[in-house]
C-alpha positions in Angstrom: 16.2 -9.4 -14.4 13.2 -7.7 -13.8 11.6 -8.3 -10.0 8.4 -9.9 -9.6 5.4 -8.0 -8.1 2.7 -9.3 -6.0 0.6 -6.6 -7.4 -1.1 -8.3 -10.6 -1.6 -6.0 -13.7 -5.4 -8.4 -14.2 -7.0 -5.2 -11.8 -6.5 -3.1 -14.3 -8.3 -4.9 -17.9 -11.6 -5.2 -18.4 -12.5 -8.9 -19.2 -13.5 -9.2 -23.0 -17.4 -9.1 -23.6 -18.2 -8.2 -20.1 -21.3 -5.9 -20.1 -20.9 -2.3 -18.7 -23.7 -2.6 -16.4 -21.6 -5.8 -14.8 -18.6 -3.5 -15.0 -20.3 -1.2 -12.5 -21.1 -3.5 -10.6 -18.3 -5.1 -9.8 -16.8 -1.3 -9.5 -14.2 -1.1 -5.8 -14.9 1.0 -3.5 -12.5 4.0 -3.1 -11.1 6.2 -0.3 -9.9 6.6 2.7 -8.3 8.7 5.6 -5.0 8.8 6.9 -6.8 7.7 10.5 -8.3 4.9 8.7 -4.5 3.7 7.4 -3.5 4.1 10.4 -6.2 1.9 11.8 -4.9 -1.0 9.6 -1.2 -0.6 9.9 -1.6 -0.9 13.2 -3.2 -4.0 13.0 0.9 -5.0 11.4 3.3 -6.1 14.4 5.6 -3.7 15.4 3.9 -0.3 13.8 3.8 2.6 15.6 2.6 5.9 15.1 4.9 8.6 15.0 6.3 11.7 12.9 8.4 12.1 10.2 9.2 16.0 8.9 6.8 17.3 10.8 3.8 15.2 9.5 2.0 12.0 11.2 3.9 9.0 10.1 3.9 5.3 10.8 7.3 3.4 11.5 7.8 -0.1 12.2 10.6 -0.6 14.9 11.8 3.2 14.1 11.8 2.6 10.3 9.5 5.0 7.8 6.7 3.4 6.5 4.4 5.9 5.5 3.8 9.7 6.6 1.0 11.6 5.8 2.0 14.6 3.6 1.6 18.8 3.9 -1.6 18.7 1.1 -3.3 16.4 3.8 -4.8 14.5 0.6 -1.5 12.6 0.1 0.2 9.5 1.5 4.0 8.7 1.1 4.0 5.4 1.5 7.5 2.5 0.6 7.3 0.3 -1.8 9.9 -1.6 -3.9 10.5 -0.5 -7.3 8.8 -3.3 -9.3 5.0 -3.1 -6.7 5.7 0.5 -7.5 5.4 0.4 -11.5 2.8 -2.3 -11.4 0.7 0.4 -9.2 1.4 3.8 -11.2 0.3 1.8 -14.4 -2.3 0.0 -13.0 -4.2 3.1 -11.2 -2.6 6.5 -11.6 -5.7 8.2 -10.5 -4.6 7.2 -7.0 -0.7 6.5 -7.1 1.8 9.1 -8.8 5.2 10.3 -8.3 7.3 13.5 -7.9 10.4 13.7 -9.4 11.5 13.8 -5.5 10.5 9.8 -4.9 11.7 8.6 -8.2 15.1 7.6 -7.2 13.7 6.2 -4.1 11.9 2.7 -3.1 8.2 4.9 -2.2 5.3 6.6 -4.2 2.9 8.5 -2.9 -0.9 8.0 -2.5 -4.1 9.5 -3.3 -6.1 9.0 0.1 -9.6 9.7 -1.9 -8.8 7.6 -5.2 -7.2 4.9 -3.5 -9.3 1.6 -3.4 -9.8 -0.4 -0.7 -9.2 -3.8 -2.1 -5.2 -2.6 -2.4 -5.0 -0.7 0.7 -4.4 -3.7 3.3 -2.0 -5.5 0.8 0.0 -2.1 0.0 0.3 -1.6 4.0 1.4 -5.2 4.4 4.1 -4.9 1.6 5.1 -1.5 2.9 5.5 -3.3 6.3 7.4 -6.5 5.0 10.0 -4.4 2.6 10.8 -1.9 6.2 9.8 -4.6 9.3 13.3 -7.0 10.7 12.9 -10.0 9.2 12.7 -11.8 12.3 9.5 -10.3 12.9 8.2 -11.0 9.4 9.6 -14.8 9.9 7.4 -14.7 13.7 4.1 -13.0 12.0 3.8 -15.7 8.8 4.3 -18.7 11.3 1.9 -17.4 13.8 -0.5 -16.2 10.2 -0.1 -19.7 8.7 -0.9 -21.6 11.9 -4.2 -19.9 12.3 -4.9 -20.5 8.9 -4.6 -24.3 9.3 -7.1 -24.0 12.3 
């Protein structure tokens, strides 16, 4: 059975009899740098900055969640395998593959085609696959109760 993906395919068609112009402007905003990431993954408990072979990374509680890689233009960045082929076919302007990741539970990122609607909800999926689970458990009661306030 085929895993579930929070990632919804919708992103990706155009609705039926929706004008071009309306198209445009409903048109994301793309692009970003590796300091900007950063900025939001740190705003995730437990995520530190780091390095992983020899490039900036980010790790939460000493576990890889994303490194910036050699091209500077590139994120690796973990992912399950089901968020992963929702994302490739939804926008593979901005996420690919090498044939090095494809066994793995990552994909890496275009930093300049990725839009910013996805980036916070990729970091946070990233974060929950990689974080304890006690610490996930901690951050969705203390996220739900300041919800209900």
């Amino acid at each position: 059975m085929r895993a579930r993906s929070c990632f919804s395919r919708r992103h990706s068609r155009r609705r039926e009899g929706q004008p071009d112009n309306e198209m445009k402007q409903r048109a994301v905003k793309r692009g970003t740098t590796w300091s900007r990431l950063c900025k939001l993954a740190l705003r995730l408990p437990g995520v530190t900055e780091g390095t992983s072979y020899g490039t900036p990374a980010l790790h939460v509680r000493k576990k890889f969640l994303a490194r910036l890689k050699e091209d500077g233009a590139s994120v690796a960045i973990k992912i399950d395998f089901a968020d992963r082929d929702v994302l490739l076919e939804l926008d593979p302007a901005a996420f690919y593959l090498t044939d090095h990741y494809r066994p793995y539970p990552a994909m890496l990122v275009r930093l300049k085609e990725v839009r910013l609607d996805l980036l916070p909800r990729l970091l946070e999926q990233a974060w929950r696959l990689q974080a304890p689970k006690g610490l996930v458990a901690r951050a969705t009661r203390l996220t739900s109760r300041s919800q209900r306030s």
